[in-house]
Biotite code that builds the C-alpha atoms (Angstrom):
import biotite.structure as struc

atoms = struc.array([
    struc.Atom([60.481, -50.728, -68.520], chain_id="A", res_id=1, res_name="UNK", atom_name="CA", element="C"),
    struc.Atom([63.708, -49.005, -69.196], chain_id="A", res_id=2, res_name="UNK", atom_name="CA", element="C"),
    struc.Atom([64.945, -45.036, -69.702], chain_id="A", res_id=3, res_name="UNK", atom_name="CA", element="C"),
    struc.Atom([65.301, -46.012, -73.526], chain_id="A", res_id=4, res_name="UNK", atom_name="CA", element="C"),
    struc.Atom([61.315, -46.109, -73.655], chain_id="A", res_id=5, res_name="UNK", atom_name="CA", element="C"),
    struc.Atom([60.848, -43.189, -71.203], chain_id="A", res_id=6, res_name="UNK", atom_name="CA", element="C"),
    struc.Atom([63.028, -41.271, -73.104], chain_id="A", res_id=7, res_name="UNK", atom_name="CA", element="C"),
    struc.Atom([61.529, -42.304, -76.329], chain_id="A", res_id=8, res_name="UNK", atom_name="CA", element="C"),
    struc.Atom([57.829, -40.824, -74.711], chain_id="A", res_id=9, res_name="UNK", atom_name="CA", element="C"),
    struc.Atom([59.299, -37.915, -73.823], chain_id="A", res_id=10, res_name="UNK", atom_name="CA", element="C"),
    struc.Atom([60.537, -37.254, -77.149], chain_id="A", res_id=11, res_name="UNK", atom_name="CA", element="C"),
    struc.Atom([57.339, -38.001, -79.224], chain_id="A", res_id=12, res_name="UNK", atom_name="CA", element="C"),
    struc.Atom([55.204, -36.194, -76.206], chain_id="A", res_id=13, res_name="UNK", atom_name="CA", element="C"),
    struc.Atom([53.263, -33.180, -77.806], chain_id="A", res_id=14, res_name="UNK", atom_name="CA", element="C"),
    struc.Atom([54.036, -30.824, -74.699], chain_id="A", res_id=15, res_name="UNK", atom_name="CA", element="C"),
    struc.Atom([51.618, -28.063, -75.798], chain_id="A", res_id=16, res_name="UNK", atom_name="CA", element="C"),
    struc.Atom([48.610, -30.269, -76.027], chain_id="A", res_id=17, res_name="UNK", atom_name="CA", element="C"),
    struc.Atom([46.568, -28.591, -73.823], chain_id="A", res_id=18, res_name="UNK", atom_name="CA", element="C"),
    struc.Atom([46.798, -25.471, -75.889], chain_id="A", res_id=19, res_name="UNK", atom_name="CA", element="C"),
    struc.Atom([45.028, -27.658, -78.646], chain_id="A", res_id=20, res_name="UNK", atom_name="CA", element="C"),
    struc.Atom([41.451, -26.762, -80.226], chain_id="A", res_id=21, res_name="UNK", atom_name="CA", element="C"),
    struc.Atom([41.347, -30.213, -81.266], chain_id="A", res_id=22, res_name="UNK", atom_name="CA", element="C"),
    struc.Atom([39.562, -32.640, -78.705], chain_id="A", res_id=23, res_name="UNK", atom_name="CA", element="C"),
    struc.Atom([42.112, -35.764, -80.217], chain_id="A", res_id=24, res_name="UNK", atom_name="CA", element="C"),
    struc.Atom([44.878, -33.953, -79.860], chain_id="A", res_id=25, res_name="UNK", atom_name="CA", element="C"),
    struc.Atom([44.164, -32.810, -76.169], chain_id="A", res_id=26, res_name="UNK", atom_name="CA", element="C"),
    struc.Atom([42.873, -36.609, -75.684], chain_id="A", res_id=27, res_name="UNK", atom_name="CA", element="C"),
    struc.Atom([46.060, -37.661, -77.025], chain_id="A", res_id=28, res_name="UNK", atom_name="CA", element="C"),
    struc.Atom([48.354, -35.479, -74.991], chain_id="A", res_id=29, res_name="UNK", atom_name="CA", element="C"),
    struc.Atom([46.737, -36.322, -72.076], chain_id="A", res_id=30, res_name="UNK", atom_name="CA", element="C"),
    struc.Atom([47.291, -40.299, -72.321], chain_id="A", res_id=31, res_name="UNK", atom_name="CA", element="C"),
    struc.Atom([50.832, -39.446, -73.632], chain_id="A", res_id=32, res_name="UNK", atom_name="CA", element="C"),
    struc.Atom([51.359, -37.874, -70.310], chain_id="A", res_id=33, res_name="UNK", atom_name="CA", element="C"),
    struc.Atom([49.665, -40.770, -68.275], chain_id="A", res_id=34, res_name="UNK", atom_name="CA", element="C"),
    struc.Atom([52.126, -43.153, -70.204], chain_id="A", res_id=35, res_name="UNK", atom_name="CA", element="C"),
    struc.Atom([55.339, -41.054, -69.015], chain_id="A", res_id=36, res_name="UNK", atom_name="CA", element="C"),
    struc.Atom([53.942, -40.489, -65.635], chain_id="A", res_id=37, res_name="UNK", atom_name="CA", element="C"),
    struc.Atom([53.691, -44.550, -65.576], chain_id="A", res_id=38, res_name="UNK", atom_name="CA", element="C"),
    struc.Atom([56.764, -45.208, -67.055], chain_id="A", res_id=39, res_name="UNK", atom_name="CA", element="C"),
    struc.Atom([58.184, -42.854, -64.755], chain_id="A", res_id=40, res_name="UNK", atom_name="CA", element="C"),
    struc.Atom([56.855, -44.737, -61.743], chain_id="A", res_id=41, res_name="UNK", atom_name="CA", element="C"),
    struc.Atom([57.818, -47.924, -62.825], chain_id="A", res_id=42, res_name="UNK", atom_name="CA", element="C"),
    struc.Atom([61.571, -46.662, -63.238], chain_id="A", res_id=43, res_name="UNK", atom_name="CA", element="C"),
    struc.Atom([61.024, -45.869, -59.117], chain_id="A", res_id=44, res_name="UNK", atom_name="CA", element="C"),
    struc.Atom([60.954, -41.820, -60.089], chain_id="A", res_id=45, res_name="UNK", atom_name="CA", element="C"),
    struc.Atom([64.039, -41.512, -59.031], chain_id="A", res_id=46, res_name="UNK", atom_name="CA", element="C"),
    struc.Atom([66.340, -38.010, -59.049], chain_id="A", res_id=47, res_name="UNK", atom_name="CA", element="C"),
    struc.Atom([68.367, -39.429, -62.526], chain_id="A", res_id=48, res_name="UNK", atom_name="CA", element="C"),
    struc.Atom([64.265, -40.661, -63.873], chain_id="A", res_id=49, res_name="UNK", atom_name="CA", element="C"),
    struc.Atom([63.237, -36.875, -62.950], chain_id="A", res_id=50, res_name="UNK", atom_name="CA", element="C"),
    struc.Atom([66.185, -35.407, -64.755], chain_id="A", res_id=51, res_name="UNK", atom_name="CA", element="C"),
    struc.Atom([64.967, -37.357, -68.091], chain_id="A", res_id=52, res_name="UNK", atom_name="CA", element="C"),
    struc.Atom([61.938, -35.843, -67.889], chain_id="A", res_id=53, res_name="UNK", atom_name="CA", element="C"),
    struc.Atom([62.810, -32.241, -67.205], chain_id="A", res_id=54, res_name="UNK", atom_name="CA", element="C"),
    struc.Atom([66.008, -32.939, -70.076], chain_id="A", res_id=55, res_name="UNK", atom_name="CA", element="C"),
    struc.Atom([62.958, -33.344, -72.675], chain_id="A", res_id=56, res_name="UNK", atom_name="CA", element="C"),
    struc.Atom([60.737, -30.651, -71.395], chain_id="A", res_id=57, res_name="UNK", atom_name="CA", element="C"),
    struc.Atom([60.871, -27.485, -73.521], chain_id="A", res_id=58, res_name="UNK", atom_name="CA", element="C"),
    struc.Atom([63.063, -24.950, -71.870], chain_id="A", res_id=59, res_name="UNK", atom_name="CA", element="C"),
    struc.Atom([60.788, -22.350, -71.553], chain_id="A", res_id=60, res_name="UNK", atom_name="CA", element="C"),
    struc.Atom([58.497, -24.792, -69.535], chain_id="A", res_id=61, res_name="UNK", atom_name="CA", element="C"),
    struc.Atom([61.372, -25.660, -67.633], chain_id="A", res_id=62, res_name="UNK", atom_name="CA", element="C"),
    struc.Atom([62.104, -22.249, -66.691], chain_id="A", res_id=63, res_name="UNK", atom_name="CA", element="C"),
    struc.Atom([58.436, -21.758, -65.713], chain_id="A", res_id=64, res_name="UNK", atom_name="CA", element="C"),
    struc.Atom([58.860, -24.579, -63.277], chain_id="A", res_id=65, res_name="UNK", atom_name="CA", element="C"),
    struc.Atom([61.857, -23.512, -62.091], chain_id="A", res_id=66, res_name="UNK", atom_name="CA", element="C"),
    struc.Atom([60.820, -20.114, -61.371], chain_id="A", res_id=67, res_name="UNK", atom_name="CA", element="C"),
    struc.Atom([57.506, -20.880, -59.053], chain_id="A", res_id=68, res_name="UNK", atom_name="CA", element="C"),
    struc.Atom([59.418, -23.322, -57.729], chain_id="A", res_id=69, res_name="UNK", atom_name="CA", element="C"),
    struc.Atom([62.262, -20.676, -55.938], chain_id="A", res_id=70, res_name="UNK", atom_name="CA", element="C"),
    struc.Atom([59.168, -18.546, -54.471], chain_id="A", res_id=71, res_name="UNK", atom_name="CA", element="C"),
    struc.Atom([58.733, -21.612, -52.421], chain_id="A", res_id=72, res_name="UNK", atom_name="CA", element="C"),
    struc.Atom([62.254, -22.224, -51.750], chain_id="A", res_id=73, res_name="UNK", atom_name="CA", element="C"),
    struc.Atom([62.542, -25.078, -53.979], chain_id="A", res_id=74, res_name="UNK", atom_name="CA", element="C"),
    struc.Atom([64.705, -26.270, -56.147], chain_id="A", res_id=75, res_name="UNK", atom_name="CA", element="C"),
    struc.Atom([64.517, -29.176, -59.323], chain_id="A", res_id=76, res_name="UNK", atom_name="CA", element="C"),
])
């Protein structure tokens, strides 16, 4: 595994699946998620393998994150 495939899932993820009527496309989204989630681990999900991932994410998901995050103090 290398960040070239990661970042290849994370651009072909459908990051709004789980707004989706259709049971395929949820289904889909979901094991496109396991696969970066895996691919992610298998990089060692380090701080730079995090960054990828939040790079990809739409920014108003990022944001989201981000926010609930610094009412616990945390930061990404």
């Amino acid at each position: 595994m290398d960040t070239t495939t990661l970042i290849n899932l994370l651009k072909s993820h459908d990051w709004y699946y789980h707004y989706s009527d259709d049971h395929s496309k949820w289904i889909n989204g979901v094991q496109s998620q396991r696969a970066i989630y895996d691919a992610m681990d298998e990089l060692g999900n380090t701080d730079d393998v995090k960054q990828l991932y939040y790079k990809y994410m739409p920014k108003h998901l990022f944001d989201k994150i981000e926010k609930s995050n610094a009412i616990h103090g945390e930061t990404l």
